[in-house]
C-alpha positions in Angstrom: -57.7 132.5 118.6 -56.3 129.6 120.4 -54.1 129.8 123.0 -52.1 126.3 123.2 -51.5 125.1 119.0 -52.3 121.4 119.2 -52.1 119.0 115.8 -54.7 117.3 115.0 -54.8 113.1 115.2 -56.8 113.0 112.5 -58.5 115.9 109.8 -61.4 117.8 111.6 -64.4 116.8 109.6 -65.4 118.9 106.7 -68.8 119.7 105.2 -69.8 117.9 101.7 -67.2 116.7 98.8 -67.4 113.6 96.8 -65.1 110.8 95.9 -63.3 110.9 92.4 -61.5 108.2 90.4 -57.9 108.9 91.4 -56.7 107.8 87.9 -53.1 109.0 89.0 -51.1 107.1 86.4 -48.1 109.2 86.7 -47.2 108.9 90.0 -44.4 106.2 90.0 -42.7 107.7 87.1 -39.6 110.1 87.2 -40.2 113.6 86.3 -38.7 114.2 82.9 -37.2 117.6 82.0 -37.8 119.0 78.2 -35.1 120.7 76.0 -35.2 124.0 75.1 -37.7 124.3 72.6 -37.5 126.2 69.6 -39.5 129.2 70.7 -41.3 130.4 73.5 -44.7 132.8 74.3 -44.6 134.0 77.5 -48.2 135.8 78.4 -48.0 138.9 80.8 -51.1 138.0 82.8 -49.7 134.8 84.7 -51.0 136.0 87.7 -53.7 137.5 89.9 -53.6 141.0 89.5 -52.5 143.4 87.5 -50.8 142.1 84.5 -47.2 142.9 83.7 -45.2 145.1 80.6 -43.1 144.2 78.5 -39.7 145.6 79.0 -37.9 144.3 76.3 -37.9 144.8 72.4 -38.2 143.2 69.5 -34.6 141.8 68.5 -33.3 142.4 72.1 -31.1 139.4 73.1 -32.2 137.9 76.7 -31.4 135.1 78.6 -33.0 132.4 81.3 -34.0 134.7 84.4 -33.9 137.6 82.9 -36.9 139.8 83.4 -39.0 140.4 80.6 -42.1 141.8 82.1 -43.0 143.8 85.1 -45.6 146.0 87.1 -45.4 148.7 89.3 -49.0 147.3 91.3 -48.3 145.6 94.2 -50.3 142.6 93.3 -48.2 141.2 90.5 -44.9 139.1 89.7 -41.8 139.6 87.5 -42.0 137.7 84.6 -39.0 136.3 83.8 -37.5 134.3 79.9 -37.4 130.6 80.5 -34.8 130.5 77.7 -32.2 132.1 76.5 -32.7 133.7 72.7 -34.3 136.6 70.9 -36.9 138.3 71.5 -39.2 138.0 68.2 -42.9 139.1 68.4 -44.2 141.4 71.0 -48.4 141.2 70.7 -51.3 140.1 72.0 -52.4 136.4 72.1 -55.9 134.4 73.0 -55.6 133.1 76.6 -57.2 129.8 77.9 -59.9 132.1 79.5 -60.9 133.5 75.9 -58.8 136.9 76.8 -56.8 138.8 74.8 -53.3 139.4 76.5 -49.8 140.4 75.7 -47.4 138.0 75.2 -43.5 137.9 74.7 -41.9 135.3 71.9 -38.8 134.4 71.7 -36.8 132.6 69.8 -34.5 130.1 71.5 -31.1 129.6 70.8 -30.7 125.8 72.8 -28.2 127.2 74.7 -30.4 127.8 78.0 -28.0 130.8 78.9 -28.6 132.2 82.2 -28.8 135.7 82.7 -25.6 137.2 84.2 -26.8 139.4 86.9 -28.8 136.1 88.7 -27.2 135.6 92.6 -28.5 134.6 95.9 -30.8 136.8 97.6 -29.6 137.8 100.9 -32.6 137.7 103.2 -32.1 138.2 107.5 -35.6 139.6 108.1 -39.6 140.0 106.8 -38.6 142.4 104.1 -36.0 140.8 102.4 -37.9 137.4 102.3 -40.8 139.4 100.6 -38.4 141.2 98.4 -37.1 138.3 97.2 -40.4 136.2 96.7 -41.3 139.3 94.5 -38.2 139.2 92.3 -38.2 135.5 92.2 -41.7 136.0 90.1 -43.0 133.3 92.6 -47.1 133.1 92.1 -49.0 130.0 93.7 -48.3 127.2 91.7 -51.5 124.7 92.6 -53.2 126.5 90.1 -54.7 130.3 91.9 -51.7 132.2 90.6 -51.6 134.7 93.3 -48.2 136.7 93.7 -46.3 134.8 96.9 -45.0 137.6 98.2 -48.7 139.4 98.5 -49.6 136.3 100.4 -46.4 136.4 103.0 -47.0 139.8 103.8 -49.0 139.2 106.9 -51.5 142.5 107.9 -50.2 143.7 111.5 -54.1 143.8 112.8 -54.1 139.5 112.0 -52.8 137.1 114.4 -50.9 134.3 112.0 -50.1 131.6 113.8 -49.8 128.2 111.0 -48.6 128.1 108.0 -50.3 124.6 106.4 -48.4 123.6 103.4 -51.3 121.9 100.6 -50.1 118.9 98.8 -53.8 117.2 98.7 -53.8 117.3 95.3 -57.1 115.8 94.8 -58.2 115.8 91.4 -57.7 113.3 89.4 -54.9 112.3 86.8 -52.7 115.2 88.7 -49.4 113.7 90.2 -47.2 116.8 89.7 -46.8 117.7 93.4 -46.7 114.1 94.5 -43.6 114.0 92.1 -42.3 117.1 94.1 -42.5 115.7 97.2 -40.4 112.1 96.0 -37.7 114.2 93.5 -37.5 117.9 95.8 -38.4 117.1 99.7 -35.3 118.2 101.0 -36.3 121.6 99.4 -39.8 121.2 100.6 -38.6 121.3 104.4 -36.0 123.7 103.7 -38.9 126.2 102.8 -40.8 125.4 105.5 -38.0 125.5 108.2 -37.3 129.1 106.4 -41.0 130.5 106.5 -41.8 129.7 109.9 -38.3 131.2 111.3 -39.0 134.4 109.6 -42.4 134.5 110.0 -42.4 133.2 113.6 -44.8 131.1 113.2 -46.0 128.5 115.5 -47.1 125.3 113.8 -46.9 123.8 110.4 -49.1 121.1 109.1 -48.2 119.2 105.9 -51.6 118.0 104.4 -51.0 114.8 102.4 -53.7 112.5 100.9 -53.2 109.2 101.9 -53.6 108.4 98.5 -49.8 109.1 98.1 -47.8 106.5 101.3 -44.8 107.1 99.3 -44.5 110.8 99.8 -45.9 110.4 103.3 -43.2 108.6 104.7 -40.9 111.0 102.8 -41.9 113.9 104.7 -42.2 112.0 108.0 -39.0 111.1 107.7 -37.4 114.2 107.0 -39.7 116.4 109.4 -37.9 114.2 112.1 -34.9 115.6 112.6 -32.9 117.5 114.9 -33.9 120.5 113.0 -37.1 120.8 114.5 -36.6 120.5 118.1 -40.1 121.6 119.2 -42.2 119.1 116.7 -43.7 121.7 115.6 -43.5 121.0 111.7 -45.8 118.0 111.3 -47.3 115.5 108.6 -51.4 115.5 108.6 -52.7 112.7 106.0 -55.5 113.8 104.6 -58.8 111.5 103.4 -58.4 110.8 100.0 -61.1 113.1 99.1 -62.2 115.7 96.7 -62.0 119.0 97.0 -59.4 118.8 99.8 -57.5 121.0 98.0 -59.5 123.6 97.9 -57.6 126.5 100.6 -60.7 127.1 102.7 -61.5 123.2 102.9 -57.4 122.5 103.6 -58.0 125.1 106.2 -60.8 123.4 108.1 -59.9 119.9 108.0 -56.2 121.0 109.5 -57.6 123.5 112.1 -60.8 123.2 112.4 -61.0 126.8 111.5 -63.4 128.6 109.2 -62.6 131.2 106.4 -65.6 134.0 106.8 -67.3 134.7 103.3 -64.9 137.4 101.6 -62.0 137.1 104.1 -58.3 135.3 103.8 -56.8 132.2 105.2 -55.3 135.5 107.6 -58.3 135.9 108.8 -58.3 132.4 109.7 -55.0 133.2 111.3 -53.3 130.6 108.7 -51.2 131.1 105.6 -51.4 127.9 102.7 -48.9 127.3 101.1 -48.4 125.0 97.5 -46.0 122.5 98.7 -44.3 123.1 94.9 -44.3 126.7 95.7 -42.7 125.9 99.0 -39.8 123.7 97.4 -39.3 126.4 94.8 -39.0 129.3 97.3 -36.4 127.3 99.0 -34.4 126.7 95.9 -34.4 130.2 94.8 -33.1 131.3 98.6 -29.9 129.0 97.4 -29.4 129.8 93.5 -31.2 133.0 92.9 -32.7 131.2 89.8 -36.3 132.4 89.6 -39.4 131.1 88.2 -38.7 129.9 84.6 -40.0 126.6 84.6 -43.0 124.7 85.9 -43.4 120.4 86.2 -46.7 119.5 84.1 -48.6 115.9 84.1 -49.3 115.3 80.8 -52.2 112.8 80.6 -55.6 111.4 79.4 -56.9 108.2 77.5 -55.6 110.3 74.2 -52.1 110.8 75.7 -49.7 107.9 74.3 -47.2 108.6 76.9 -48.5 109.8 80.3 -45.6 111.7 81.9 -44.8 114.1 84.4 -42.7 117.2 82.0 -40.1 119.9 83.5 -40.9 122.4 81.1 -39.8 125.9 80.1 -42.6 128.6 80.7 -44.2 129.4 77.5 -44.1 126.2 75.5 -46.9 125.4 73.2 -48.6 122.4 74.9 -48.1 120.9 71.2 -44.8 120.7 71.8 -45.0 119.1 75.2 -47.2 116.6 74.2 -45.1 115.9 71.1 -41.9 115.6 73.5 -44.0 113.0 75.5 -44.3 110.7 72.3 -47.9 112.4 71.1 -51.6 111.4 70.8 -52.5 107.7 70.6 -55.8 108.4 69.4 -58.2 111.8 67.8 -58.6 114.3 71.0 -62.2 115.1 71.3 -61.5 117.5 74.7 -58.0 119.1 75.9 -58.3 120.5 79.4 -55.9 122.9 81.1 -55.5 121.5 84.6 -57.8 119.4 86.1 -61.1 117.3 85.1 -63.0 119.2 88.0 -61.7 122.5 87.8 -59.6 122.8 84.7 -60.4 124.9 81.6 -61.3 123.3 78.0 -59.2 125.1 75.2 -60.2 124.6 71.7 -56.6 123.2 70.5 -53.0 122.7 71.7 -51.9 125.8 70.4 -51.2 127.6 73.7 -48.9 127.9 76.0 -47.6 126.7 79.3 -48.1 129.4 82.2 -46.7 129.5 85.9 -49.9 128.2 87.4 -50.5 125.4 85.1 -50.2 122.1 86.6 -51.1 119.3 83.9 -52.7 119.2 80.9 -55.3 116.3 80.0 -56.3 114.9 76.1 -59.1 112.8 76.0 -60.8 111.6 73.7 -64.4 110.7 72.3 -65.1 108.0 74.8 -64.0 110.1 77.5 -65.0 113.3 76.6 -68.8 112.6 75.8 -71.3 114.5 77.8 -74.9 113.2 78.7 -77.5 115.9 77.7 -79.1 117.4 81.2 -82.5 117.5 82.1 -84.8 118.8 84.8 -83.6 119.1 88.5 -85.3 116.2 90.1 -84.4 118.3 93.7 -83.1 115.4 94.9 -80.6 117.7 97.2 -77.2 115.5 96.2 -75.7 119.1 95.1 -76.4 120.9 98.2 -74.8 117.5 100.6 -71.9 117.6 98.0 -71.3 121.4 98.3 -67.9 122.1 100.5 -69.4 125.8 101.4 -72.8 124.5 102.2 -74.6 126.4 98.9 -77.4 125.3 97.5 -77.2 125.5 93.8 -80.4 124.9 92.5 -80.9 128.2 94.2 -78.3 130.3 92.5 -79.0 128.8 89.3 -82.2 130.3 89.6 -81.4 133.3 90.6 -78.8 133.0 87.5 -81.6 132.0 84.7 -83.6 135.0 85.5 -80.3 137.8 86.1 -81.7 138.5 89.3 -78.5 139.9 91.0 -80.1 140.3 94.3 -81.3 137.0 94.8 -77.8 135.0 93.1 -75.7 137.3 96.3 -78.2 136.4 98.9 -77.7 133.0 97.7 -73.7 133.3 98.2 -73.1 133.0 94.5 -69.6 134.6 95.4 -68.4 132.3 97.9 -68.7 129.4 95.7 -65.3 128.1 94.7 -66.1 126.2 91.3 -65.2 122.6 92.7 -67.6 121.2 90.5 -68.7 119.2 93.3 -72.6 119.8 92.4 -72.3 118.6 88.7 -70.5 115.6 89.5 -72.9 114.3 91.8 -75.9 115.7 89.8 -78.2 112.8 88.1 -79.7 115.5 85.7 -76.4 116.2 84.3 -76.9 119.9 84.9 -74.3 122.2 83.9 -74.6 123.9 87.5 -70.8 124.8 87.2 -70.9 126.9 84.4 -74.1 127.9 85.3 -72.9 129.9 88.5 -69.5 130.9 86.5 -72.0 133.2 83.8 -73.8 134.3 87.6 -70.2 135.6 88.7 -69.9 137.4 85.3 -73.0 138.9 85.3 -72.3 140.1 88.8 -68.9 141.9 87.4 -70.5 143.7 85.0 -73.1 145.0 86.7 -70.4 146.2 89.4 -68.9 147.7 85.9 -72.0 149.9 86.1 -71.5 151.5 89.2 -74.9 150.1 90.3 -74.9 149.7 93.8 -75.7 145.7 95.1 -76.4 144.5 98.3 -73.8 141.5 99.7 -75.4 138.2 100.5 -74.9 136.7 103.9 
């Protein structure tokens, strides 16, 4: 571990990525916030870990902040009504992921109510500041979903010394945290200033694309102030770039530090942060309001009103994109999230969670795939590769469900960028080819049999 923290000039130079059309047509426009909408479904699984249970009925009358679903297992988060109602259908629903889950609906009554026992969290030390990300329901909102308050709770073996605070946002159409920083940056450095008092921690680096000058200058400015009298909060712009983003990449390019294969940012003696996650943490230290809504960009050549949305957790993406003025044209692909990372859902039938950050309509034009053919081992996949993988490799390993051979590839420490395909001229479907590795993986762990770790 270092001895003397220094900031970096410039970002330490990272291994592979590729450069994506930015496409950010949202990012001049003021966030809009929705209505209540007429009902809600608020899944129990909008996290990384063990899912929650309901702990309301059907017919109970609840209200915004109320909690409506909880777990005992330290790896989850609260989940909390987004409006204020009753509670109509408890059951399970199809998730984006094809899962069946539980889910909550309720039945607004417009009136956006909030519950009566909401108040300011007191927090003087460590434990109330993870007591309170806890019951604020706080998960990462860049997309992971893992609980906040799992995250802040720094093992006494590792030696934490920067928190870096993410707001790369590098894929493309995305502009809800560039919104964040222009509407919420007072919040922003609020959370920060609160994080690394509490967590004494020694440096904080803001990573910002420099792709977004407007929110640059936004945080320079307000990072220089009185309120930081040892610089050690500071603004890093970042190459526009894909996958800066990505934790482990963020990581490396701010410190010049490297995440082993299976380990944490902690590891890496770093905590990352989602710079909306930051500004919401900050606002629920004043109000005691927790997580009930989420910003979403709406987008895509099929969207006829591209728009950044405030919207209530567990509105049907229908009825977002109906708030935003509709389609302009037939949707021949809807993607939850990103172009490089999100997930394609059959239809606008589900439902806004914590951790989703835009949702994208495209259509034919857009949407059309060209058929793959034979690797050509032309080697742009493995120079593209962030983690330095070599795809061809695991797929494979993949096409003949040789387990051995996909871990001793390091099937598991690819992060599904979708860095390979992109730059792929055979158009392979490496992506999802290493996705049904991973699954194949899981359920042979399901059978107890024992498999050796790759490198």
């Amino acid at each position: 571990m270092e001895t003397k923290l220094t900031f970096p000039k410039k970002p330490y130079r990272t291994h592979g990525g590729v450069h994506v059309p930015h496409r950010k047509n949202t990012a001049c426009r003021p966030s809009v916030e929705m209505p209540a909408p007429s009902s809600v479904t608020i899944t129990m699984s909008q996290h990384i870990g063990a899912p929650c249970k309901p702990v309301v009925k059907v017919g109970d009358t609840v209200a915004v902040g109320q909690v409506i679903g909880n777990s005992d297992a330290y790896v989850s988060a609260p989940i909390h009504s987004s409006v204020s109602g009753t509670v109509k259908k408890i059951d399970k629903i199809t998730a984006a992921d094809g899962s069946k889950v539980d889910a909550i609906t309720i039945e607004s009554d417009g009136e956006m109510r909030l519950f009566e026992g909401i108040k300011p969290p007191v927090v003087e030390n460590l434990s109330d500041l993870l007591k309170a990300t806890r019951e604020s329901g706080l998960v990462g909102l860049g997309g992971a979903g893992f609980p906040a308050h799992v995250k802040l709770n720094i093992p006494p073996d590792k030696d934490v010394d920067t928190l870096i605070i993410n707001v790369a946002e590098c894929e493309p159409y995305i502009t809800a945290d560039h919104c964040e920083v222009l509407e919420n940056s007072w919040h922003i450095m609020s959370g920060v200033y609160a994080l690394k008092e509490i967590l004494n921690l020694k440096r904080v680096i803001i990573g910002v694309e420099d792709n977004k000058p407007d929110a640059i200058k936004v945080l320079k400015d307000i990072a220089d102030n009185e309120v930081d009298k040892y610089d050690e909060v500071r603004i890093l712009p970042l190459k526009a770039s894909y996958p800066f983003g990505a934790e482990k990449v963020l990581i490396k390019a701010c410190t010049n530090r490297t995440v082993p294969m299976g380990k944490l940012p902690s590891d890496a003696g770093c905590i990352v942060m989602n710079v909306a996650s930051i500004a919401f943490l900050a606002e629920y230290l004043k109000t005691g309001i927790p997580l009930t809504k989420k910003r979403v960009t709406i987008d895509g050549d099929a969207i006829k009103n591209p728009q950044n949305v405030i919207v209530p957790i567990g509105t049907s993406v229908k009825e977002v994109i109906d708030f935003t003025g509709g389609y302009k044209t037939e949707v021949k692909k809807l993607i939850m999230g990103g172009p490089m990372m999100g997930a394609a859902v059959s239809d606008d039938s589900l439902f806004i969670a914590k951790q989703n950050n835009a949702v994208l309509a495209f259509s034919e034009k857009e949407a059309k795939l060209r058929e793959p053919s034979a690797c050509i081992r032309c080697g742009r996949c493995v120079n593209a590769c962030p983690m330095k993988l070599v795809p061809p490799n695991i797929t494979t390993a993949v096409n003949a469900k040789d387990v051995s051979a996909m871990l001793s590839a390091d099937i598991l420490n690819c992060m599904e960028c979708g860095c390979c395909a992109y730059v792929c001229p055979a158009h392979r479907h490496l992506v999802n080819n290493i996705k049904l590795g991973k699954q194949i993986i899981t359920n042979e762990k399901k059978r107890q049999i024992p498999l050796k770790e790759g490198k």
